[in-house]
C-alpha positions as CSV (number, residue, x, y, z in Angstrom):
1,X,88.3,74.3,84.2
2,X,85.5,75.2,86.8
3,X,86.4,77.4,90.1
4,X,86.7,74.1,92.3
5,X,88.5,72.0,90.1
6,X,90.9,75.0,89.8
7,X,91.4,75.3,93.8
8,X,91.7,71.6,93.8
9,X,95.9,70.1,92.8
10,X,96.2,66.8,92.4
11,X,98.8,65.1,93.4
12,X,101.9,66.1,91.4
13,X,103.9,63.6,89.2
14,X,107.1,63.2,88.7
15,X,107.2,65.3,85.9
16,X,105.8,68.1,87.5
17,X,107.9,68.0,90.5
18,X,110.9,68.0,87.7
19,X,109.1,71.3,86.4
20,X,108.4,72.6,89.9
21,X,112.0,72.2,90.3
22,X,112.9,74.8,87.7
23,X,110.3,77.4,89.0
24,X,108.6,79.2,91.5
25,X,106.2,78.0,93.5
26,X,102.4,78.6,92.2
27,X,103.7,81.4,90.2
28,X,101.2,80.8,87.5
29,X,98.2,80.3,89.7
30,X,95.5,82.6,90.7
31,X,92.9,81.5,93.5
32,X,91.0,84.0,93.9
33,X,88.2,84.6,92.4
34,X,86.8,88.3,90.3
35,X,84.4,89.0,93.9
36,X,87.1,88.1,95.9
37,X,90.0,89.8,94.8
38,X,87.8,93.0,94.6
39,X,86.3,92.3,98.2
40,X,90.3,92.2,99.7
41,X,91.4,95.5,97.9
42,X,88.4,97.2,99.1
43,X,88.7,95.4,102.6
44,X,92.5,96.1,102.7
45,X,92.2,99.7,101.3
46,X,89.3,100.9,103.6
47,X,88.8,98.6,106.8
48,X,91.8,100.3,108.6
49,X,91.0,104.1,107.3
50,X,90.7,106.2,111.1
51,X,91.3,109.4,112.1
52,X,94.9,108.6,112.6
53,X,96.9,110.9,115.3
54,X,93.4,111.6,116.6
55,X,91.9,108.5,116.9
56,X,90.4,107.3,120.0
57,X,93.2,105.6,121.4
58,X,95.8,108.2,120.7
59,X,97.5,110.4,123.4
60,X,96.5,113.6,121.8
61,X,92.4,112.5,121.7
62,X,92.7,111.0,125.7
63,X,94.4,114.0,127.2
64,X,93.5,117.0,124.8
65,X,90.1,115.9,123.3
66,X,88.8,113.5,126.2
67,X,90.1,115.1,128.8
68,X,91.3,112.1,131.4
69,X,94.0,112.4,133.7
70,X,97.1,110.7,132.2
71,X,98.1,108.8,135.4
72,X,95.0,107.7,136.1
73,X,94.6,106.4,132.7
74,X,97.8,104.3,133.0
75,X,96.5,102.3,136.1
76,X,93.5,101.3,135.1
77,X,94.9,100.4,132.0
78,X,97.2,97.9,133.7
79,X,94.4,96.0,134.4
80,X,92.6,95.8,131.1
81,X,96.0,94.2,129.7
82,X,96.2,91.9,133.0
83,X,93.0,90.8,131.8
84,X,93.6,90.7,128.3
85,X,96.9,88.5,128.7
86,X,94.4,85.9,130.8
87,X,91.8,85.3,128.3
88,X,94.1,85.4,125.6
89,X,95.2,81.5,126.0
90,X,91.7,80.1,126.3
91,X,90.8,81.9,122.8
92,X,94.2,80.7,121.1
93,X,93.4,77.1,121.9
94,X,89.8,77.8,120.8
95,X,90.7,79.6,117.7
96,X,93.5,76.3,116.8
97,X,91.5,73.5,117.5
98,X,88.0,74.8,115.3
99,X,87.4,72.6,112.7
100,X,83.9,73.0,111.0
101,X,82.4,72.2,107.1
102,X,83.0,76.1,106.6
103,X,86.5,76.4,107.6
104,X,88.8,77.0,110.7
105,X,88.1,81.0,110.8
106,X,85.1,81.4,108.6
107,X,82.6,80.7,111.8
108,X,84.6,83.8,113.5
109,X,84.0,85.9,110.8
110,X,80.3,85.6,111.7
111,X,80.1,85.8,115.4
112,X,82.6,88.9,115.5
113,X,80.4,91.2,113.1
114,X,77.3,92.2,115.7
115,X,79.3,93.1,118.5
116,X,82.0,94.4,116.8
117,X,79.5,96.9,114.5
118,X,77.8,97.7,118.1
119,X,80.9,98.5,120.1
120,X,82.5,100.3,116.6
121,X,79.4,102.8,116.9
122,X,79.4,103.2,121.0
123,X,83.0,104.4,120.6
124,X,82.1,106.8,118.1
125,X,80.0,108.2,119.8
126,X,81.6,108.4,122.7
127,X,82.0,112.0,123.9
128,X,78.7,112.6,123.2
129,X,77.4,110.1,125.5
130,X,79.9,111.4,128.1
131,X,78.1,114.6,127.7
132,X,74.4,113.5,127.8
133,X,75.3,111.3,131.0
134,X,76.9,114.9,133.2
135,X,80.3,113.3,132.4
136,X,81.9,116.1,131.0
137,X,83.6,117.6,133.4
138,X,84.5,115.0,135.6
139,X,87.4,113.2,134.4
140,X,87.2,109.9,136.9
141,X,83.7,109.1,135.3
142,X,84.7,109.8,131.9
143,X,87.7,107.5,132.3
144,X,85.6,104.8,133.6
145,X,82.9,104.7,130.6
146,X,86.1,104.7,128.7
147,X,87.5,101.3,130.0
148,X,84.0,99.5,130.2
149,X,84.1,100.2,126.1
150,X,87.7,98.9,126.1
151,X,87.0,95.6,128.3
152,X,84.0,94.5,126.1
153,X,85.9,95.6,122.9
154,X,88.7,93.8,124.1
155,X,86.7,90.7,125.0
156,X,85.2,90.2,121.9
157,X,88.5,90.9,120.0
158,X,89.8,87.7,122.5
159,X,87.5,85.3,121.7
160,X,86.2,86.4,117.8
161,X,89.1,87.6,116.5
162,X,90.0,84.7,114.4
163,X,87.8,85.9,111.8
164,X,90.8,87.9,110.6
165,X,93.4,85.0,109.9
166,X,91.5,84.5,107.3
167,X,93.4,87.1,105.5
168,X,96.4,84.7,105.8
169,X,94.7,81.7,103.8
170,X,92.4,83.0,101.5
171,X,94.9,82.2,98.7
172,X,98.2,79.6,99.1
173,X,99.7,81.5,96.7
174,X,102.4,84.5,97.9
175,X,103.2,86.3,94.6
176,X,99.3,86.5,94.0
177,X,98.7,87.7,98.1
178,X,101.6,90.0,97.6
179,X,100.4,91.5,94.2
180,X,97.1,92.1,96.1
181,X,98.0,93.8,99.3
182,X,100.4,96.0,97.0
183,X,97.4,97.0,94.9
184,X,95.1,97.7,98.1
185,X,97.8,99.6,100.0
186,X,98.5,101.7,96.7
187,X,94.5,102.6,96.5
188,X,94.2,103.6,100.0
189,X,97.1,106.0,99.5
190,X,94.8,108.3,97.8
191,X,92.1,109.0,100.7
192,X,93.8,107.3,103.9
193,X,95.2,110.3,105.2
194,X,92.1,112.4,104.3
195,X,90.5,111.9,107.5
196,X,93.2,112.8,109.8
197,X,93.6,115.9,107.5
198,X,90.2,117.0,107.6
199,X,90.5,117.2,111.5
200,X,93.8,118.6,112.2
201,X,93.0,121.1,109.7
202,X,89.9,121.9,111.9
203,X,91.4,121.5,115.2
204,X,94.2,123.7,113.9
205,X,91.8,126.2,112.9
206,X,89.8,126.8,116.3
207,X,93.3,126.4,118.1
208,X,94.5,129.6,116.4
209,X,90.7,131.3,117.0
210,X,90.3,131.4,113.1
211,X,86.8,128.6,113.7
212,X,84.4,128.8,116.6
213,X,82.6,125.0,116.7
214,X,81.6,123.0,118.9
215,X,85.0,120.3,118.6
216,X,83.3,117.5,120.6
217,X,80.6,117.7,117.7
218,X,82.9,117.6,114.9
219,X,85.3,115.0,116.3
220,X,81.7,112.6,116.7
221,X,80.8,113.3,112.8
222,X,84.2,112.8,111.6
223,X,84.5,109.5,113.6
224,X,81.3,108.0,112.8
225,X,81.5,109.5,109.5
226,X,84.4,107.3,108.3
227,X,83.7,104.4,110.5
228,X,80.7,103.4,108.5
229,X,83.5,103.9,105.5
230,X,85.5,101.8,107.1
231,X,83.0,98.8,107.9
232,X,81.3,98.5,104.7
233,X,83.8,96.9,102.8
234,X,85.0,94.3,105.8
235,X,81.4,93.1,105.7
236,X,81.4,92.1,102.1
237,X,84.6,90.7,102.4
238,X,83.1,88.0,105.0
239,X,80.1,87.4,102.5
240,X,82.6,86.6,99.4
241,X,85.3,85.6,101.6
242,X,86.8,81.7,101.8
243,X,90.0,79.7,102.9
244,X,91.7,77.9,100.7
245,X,95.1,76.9,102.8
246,X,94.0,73.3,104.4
247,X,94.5,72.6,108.2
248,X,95.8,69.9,109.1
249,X,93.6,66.9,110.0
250,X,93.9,66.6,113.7
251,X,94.0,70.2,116.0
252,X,98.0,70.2,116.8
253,X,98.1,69.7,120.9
254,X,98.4,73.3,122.6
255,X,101.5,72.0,124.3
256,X,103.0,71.0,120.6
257,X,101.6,74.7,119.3
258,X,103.5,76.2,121.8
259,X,106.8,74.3,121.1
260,X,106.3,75.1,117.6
261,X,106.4,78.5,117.8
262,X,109.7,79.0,120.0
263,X,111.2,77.1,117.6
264,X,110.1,79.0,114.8
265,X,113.3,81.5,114.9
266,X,112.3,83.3,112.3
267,X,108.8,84.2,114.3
268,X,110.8,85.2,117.3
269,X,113.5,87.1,115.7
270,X,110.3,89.0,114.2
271,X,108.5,89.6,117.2
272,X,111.9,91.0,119.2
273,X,112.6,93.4,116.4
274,X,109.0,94.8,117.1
275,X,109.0,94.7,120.5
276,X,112.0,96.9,120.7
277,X,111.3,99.0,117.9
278,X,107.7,99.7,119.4
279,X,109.5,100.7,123.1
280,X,107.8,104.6,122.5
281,X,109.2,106.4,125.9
282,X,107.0,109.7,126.5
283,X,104.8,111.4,124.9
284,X,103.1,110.5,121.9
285,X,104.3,113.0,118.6
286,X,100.4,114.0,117.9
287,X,100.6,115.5,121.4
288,X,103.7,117.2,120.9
289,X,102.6,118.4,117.5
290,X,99.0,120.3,119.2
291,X,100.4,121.2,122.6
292,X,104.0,122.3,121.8
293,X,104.4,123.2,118.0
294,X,100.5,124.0,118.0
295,X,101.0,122.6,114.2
296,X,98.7,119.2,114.2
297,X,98.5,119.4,110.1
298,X,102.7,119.4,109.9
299,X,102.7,116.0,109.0
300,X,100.3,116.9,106.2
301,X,102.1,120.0,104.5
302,X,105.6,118.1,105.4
303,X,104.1,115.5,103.1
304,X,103.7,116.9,100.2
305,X,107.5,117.0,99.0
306,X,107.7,113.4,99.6
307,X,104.4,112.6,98.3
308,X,105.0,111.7,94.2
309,X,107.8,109.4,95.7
310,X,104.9,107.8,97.9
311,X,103.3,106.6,95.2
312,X,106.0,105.7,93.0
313,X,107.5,103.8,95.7
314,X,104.5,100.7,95.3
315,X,105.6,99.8,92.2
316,X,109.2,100.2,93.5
317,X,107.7,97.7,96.5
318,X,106.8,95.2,93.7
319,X,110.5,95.5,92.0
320,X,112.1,95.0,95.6
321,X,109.4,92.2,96.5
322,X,110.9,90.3,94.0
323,X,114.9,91.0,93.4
324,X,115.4,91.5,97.8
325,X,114.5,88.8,100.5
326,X,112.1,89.5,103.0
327,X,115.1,90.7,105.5
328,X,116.5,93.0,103.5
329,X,113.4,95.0,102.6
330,X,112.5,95.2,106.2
331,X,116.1,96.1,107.4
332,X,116.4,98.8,104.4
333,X,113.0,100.4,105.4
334,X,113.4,100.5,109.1
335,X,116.8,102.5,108.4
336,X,115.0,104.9,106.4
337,X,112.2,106.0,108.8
338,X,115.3,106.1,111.5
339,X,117.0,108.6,109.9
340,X,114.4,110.8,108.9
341,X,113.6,111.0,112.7
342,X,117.2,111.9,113.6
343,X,116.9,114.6,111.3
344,X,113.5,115.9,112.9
345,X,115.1,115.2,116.1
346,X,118.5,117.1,115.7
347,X,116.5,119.7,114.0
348,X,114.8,120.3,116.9
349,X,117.5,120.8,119.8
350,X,118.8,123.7,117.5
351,X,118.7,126.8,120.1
352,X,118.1,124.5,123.1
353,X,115.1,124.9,125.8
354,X,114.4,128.7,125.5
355,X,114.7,129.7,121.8
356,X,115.1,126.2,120.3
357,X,113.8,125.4,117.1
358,X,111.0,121.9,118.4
359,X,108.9,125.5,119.1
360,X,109.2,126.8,115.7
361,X,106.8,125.6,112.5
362,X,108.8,126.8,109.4
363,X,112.1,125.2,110.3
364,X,110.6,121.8,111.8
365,X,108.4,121.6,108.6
366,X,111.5,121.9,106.6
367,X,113.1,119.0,108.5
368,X,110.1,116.9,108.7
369,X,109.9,117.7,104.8
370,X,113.0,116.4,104.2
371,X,112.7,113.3,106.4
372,X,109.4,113.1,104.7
373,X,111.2,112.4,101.3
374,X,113.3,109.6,102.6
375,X,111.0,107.3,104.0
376,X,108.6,107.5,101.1
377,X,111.3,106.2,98.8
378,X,110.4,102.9,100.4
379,X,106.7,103.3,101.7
380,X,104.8,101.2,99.3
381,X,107.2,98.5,101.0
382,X,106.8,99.5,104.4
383,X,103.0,98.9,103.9
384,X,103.4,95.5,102.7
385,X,106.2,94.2,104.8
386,X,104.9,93.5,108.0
387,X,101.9,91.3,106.5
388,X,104.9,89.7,104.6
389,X,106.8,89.1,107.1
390,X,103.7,88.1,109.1
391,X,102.9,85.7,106.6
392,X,106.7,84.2,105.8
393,X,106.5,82.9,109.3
394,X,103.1,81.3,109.5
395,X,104.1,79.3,106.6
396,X,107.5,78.5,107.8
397,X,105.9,77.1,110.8
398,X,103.9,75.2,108.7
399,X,107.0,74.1,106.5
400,X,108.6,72.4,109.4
401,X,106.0,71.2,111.4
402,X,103.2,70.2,109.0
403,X,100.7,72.6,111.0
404,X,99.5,76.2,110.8
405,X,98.7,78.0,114.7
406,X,97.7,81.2,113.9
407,X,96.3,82.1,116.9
408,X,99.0,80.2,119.0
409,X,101.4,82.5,117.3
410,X,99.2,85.4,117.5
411,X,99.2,84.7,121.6
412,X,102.7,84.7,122.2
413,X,104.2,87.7,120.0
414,X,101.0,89.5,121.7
415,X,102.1,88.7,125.0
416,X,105.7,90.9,124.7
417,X,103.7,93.4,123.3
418,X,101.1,93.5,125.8
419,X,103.5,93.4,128.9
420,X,105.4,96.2,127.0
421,X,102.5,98.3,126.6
422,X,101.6,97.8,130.3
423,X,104.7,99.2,131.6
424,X,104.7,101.9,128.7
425,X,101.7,103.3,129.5
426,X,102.5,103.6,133.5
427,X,106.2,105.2,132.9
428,X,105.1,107.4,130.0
429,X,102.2,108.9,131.8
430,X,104.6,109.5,134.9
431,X,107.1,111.0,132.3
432,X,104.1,113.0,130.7
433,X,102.7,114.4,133.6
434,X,104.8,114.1,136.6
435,X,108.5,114.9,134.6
436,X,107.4,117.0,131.9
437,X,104.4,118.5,134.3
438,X,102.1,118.1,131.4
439,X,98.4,119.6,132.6
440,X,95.1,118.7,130.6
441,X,93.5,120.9,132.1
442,X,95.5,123.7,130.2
443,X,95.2,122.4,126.9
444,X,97.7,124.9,124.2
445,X,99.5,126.3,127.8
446,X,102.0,124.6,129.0
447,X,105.2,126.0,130.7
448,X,108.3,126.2,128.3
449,X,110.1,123.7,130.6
450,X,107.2,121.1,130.0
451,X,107.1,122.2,126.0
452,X,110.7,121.0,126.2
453,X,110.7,118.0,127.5
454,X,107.6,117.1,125.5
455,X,109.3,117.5,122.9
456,X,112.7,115.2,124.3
457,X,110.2,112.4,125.0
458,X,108.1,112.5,122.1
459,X,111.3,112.7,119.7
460,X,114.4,111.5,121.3
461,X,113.7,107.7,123.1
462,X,112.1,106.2,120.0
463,X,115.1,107.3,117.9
464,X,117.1,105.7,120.1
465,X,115.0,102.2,119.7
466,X,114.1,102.3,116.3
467,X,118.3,101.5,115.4
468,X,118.1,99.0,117.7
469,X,115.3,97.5,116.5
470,X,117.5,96.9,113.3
471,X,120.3,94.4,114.5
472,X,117.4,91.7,115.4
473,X,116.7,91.6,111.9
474,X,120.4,91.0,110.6
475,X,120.0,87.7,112.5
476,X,116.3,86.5,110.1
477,X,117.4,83.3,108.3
478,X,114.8,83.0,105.8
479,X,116.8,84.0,102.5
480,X,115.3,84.0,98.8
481,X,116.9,80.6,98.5
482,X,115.2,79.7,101.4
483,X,111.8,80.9,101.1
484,X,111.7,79.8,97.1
485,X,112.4,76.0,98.7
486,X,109.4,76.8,101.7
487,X,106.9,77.4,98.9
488,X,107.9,74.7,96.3
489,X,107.6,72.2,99.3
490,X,104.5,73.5,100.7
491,X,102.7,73.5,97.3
492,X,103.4,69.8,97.0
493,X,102.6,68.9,100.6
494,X,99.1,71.0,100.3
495,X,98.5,69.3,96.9
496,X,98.8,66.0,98.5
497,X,96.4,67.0,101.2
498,X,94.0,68.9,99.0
499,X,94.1,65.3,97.0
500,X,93.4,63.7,100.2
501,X,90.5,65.4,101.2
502,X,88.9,65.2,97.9
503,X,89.3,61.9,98.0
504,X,88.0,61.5,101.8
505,X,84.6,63.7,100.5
506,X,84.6,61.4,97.2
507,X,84.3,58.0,99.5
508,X,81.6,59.7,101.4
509,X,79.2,61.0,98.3
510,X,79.6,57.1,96.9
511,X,78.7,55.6,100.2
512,X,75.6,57.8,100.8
513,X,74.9,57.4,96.9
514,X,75.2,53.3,97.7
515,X,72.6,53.6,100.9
């Protein structure tokens, strides 16, 4: 059977639905072609690979590396997310009413990969630029060739960003999308974490006067460096790249997209449980980790314990994926992570403000150690669960309403997050630098009073957020039962319109054939 006669289901009989009945759906079909599945490992595996805690949107790059007041920061940020929340409508209805002979999101993929390759290389390069321009020791400058990179990165995420759905329909098929992402995850488990070792093992070094670099320089190599890594692979998975879940017919109205979505309780139940669990009061822990503990690579050497269970944990991921519903995996491994941060946290407060232990390496490496351990008993399913999730909801909206809106969905669980982050970033950089007195101008020495309270913002709110977070996701209705039934109805309905549409393209060949 060729490739397109493969990709093609007819419409099933009645014998088939009587077999469909007594199986999974499409749990003996593969999609994707040899190029392709290759092309989404390596995609999946490298396009997200950064410099981690250091990256240039963390805390710890901004105010340590940067160099831009904290404050200031936060206000001009409010208006880069005023702005992002207004053009954010006007590129969902765009994105959900394309339809084209090369897809819905295929056209995206295209448009998105100049500007996003010429921005990607401007940011890396960004503190040298700073410096060839006199920038570097003015702050207010320096913050303001910042945001210009964030509004056009920002715009061009708006309007071309639905090049990535694609990821959600390149195959119908879950068990053969889960078995992929698990497989991508698991390779970039071997070298994701490299770059963010590399440079806190460098940063640590000229910190403690053991290096004497240049660490503007450095931090521009390492950047670049793995950027180009990073971008290879994501352009060769928009050459060999296609979509294979049909849209329907007509674009769904905006008004009916909308509707859709808040009745889509699984989607919303989703999105609260993020939105609380991503309320991050204070300081950022990469801050904490430099300015206070003056440890940046204690995430690293607190790994190790924990790292054989990493990797053992993916095909523990596979196991779960198939014996647990989507809910319990994501409830399980949210508990984990929470209490391997009340162990770092009570570890911490040990000694209180003057001789507490949040100022002391051995024993908060022992307790992030520890904590380590417990969470990667389920990390290969915390990497896969919130693109499961992600998907399971996109396809339930689908379920009930006959339609897919992607970006529709994609506008309104943004929007919490966005307003979040806007008030975030204004009462964490008064907690950073007017509570805590936090001075970037003093980079490694702060007072004792403003190590401490680091150290309580960086640690204790989150911990506080990340149970709560939980109880949202006791309330997800889509069971096994439930999401077995989803996919044995969806395959039929996509059949039918698959059948349709080869039918509609059949018509057409014999009538230009006839003229």
């Amino acid at each position: 059977m060729s490739e397109p006669e493969r990709e093609i289901n007819t419409v099933l009989t009645d014998s088939d639905e009587s077999h469909m009945q007594t199986s999974t759906a499409y749990m003996n079909r593969l999609f994707c072609s040899t190029r392709e599945r290759i092309g989404y490992i390596l995609k999946t595996s490298f396009a997200k690979i950064s410099l981690g805690q250091y990256d240039t949107d963390s805390d710890l790059f901004l105010y340590s590396i940067y160099k831009v007041n904290p404050r200031d920061y936060a206000k001009k940020y409010v208006w880069l997310g005023l702005y992002d929340m207004i053009n954010d409508p006007l590129s969902a209805a765009i994105v959900d009413n394309m339809r084209t002979r090369w897809g819905k999101f295929k056209p995206f993929q295209y448009l998105a990969l100049l500007p996003n390759t010429a921005i990607g290389l401007i940011t890396c390069l960004l503190p040298l630029i700073a410096g060839m321009l006199g920038f570097g020791e003015n702050p207010a400058k320096k913050l303001v060739l910042y945001m210009i990179i964030k509004y056009a990165s920002e715009t061009v995420t708006a309007f071309f960003s639905g090049g990535d759905y694609i990821d959600k329909v390149y195959t119908p098929n879950p068990n053969e999308r889960t078995t992929l992402l698990v497989a991508a995850k698991f390779i970039s488990e071997f070298f994701s974490k490299l770059p963010a070792q590399i440079t806190g093992i460098v940063f640590d070094l000229v910190d403690n006067g053991v290096l004497s670099i240049s660490s503007t320089r450095f931090y521009v190599i390492m950047k670049t460096f793995w950027w180009v890594v990073a971008t290879i692979p994501g352009v060769y998975w928009i050459i060999v790249s296609r979509e294979r879940v049909n849209q329907s017919e007509k674009p769904p109205n905006p008004w009916r997209s909308i509707r859709a979505v808040f009745q889509n309780k699984p989607l919303l139940i989703y999105t609260l449980s993020n939105m609380i669990g991503g309320i991050e009061v204070g300081t950022s822990e990469s801050l904490y980790y430099r300015e206070v503990l003056q440890f940046t690579m204690i995430s690293t050497f607190g790994g190790i314990a924990g790292s054989p269970l990493s990797y053992v944990s993916y095909p523990l991921a596979t196991f779960f994926r198939k014996k647990y519903s989507t809910k319990a995996l994501a409830i399980m491994q949210s508990v984990s992570v929470s209490l391997s941060e009340s162990l770092y946290f009570f570890t911490g407060l040990i000694g209180g403000k003057e001789n507490g232990w949040y100022k002391k390496k051995i024993p908060m490496l022992i307790a992030y150690s520890i904590g380590n351990m417990i969470e990667m008993t389920f990390y290969g399913t915390k990497q896969i669960i919130s693109d499961e999730i992600n998907f399971e909801v996109l396809d339930y909206c689908e379920w009930k309403n006959g339609y897919r809106v992607e970006a529709t969905v994609n506008l309104l669980s943004g929007y919490f997050n966005k307003l979040k982050t806007i008030i975030l970033k204004i009462i964490n950089a008064n907690l950073l630098e007017g509570w805590a007195g936090y001075d970037p101008e003093k980079p490694l020495n702060q007072s004792d009073t403003t190590k401490w309270r680091m150290f309580l913002t960086a640690c204790g709110p989150k911990l506080i957020f990340g149970y709560l977070r939980i109880i949202p996701l006791l309330f997800y209705n889509i069971d096994r039962k439930t999401r077995d039934q989803m996919y044995l109805d969806l395959e039929k309905s996509r059949a039918a319109a698959a059948a349709r549409s080869l039918s509609i393209q059949n018509t057409q060949q014999e009538n230009i054939t006839a003229e």
